[in-house]
C-alpha positions as CSV (number, residue, x, y, z in Angstrom):
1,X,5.9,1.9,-4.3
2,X,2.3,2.6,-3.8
3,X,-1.0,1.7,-4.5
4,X,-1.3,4.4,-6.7
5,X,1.8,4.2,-9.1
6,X,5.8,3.8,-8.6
7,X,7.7,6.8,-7.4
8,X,11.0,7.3,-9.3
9,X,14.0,5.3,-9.2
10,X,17.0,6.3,-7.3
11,X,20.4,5.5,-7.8
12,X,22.8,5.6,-4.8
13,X,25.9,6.9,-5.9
14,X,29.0,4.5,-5.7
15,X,30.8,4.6,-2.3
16,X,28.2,6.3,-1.1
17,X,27.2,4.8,2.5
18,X,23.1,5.3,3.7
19,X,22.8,7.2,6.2
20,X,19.6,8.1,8.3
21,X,20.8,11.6,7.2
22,X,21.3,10.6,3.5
23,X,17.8,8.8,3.9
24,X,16.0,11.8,5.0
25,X,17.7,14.4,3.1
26,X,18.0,12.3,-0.4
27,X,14.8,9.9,-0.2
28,X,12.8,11.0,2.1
29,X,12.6,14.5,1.4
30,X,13.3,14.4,-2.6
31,X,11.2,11.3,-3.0
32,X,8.5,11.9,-0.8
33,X,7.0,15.7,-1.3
34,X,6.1,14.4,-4.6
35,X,3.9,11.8,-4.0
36,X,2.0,14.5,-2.3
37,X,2.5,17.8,-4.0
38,X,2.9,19.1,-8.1
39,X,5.8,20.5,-7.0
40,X,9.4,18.9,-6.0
41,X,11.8,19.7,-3.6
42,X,13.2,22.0,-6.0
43,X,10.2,24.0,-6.8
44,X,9.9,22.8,-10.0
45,X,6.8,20.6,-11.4
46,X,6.8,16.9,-11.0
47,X,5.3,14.7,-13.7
48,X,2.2,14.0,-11.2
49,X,1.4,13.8,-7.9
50,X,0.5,9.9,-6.9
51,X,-2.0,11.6,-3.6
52,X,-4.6,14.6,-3.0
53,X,-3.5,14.6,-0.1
54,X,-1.3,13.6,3.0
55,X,-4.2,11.6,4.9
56,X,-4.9,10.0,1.9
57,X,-2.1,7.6,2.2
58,X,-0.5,4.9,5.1
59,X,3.9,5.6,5.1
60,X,5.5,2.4,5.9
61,X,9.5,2.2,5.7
62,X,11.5,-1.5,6.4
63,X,12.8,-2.2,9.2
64,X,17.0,-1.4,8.7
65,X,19.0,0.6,10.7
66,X,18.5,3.7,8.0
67,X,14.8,3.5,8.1
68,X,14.3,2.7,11.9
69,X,17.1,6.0,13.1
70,X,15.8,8.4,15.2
71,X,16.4,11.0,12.8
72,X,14.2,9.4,9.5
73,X,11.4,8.4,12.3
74,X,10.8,11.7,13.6
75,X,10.8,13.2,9.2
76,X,7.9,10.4,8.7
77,X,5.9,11.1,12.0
78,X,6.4,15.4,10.5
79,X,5.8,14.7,7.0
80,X,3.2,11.5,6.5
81,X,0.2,11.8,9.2
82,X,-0.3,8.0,8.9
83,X,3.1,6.7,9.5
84,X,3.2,3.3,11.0
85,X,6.5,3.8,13.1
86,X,9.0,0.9,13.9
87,X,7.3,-0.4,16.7
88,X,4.3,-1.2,15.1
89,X,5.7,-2.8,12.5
90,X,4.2,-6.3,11.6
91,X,6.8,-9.2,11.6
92,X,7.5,-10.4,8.3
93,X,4.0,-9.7,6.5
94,X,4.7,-10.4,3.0
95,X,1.4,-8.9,2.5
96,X,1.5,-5.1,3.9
97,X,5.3,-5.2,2.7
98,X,5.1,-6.4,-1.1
99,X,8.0,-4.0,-1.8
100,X,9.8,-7.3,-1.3
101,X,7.7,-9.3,-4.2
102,X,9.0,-6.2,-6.4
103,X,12.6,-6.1,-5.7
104,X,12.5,-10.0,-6.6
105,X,11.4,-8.8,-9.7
106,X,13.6,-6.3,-10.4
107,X,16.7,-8.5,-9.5
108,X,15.3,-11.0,-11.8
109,X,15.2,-8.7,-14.7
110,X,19.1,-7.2,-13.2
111,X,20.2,-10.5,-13.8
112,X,18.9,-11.2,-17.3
113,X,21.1,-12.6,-20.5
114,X,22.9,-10.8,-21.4
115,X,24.2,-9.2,-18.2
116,X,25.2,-5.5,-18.7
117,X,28.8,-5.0,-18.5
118,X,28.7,-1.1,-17.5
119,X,27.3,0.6,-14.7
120,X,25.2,2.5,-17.5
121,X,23.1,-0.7,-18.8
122,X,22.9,-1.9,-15.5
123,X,21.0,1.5,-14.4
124,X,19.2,1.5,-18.3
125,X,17.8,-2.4,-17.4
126,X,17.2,-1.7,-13.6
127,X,15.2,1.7,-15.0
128,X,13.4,-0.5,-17.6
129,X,12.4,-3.2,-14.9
130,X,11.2,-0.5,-13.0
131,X,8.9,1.0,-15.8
132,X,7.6,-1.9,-16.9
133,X,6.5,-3.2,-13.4
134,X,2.5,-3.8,-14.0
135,X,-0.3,-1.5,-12.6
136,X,-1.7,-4.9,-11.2
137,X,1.1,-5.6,-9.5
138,X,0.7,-2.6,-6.9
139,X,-3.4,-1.8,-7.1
140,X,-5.3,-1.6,-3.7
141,X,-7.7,-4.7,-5.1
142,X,-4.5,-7.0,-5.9
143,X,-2.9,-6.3,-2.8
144,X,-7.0,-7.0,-1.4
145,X,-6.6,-10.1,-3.2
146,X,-3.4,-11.3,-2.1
147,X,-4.1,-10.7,1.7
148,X,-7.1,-13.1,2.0
């Protein structure tokens, strides 16, 4: 999530345990390159590119065991020049962490009559949730707003 749009939507595959090295290699590095660059991981296009460039935007990750390893610290600090590490993390800000406020929302919409019965229409409503997420939820002036 970012001030700028949503990146994609990714799926963990069942059984599949998150690791700092499954963070890095799956998220970090598949996820993240295109928020920065036309081109993915792949080489292939992306749909669009949600910064000019790397200085243009703050990396913040949450504070689990995955996200705070040594291993997905030291990718940030290579790969986002303003990465605010672990230990400057603020404690429980609701307001430079709103990624909370949005997986409430999803979960709200996971959980919706009727509730899908296959691991296919769950993915389809979690997808749709995701899409239909408002611009105003994540714009810079909201999150302005919503700080004061």
């Amino acid at each position: 999530m970012t001030g700028r749009g949503l990146t994609s939507i990714h799926f963990i595959p069942q059984g599949q345990t998150v690791t700092a090295e499954y963070n890095v290699t799956k998220i970090l590095q598949k996820e993240g390159k295109p928020l920065f660059s036309p081109r993915s991981s792949t080489g292939e296009p992306v749909k669009r590119n949600l910064f000019t460039d790397k200085s243009s935007a703050t990396f913040i990750q949450g504070d689990t065991p995955t996200h705070t390893a040594i291993a997905s610290q030291q990718r940030c600090k290579r790969n986002f020049p303003n990465f605010i590490q672990k230990e400057e993390l603020p404690v429980n800000s609701p307001y430079l962490n709103p990624i909370e406020t949005l997986w409430t929302i999803i979960d709200d919409a996971a959980h919706k009559d009727p509730i899908p019965k296959t691991m296919g229409g769950i993915k389809s409503r979690l997808r749709q949730a995701w899409k239909n997420i408002p611009q105003s939820f994540y714009s810079p002036s909201l999150l302005r707003r919503t700080a004061k």
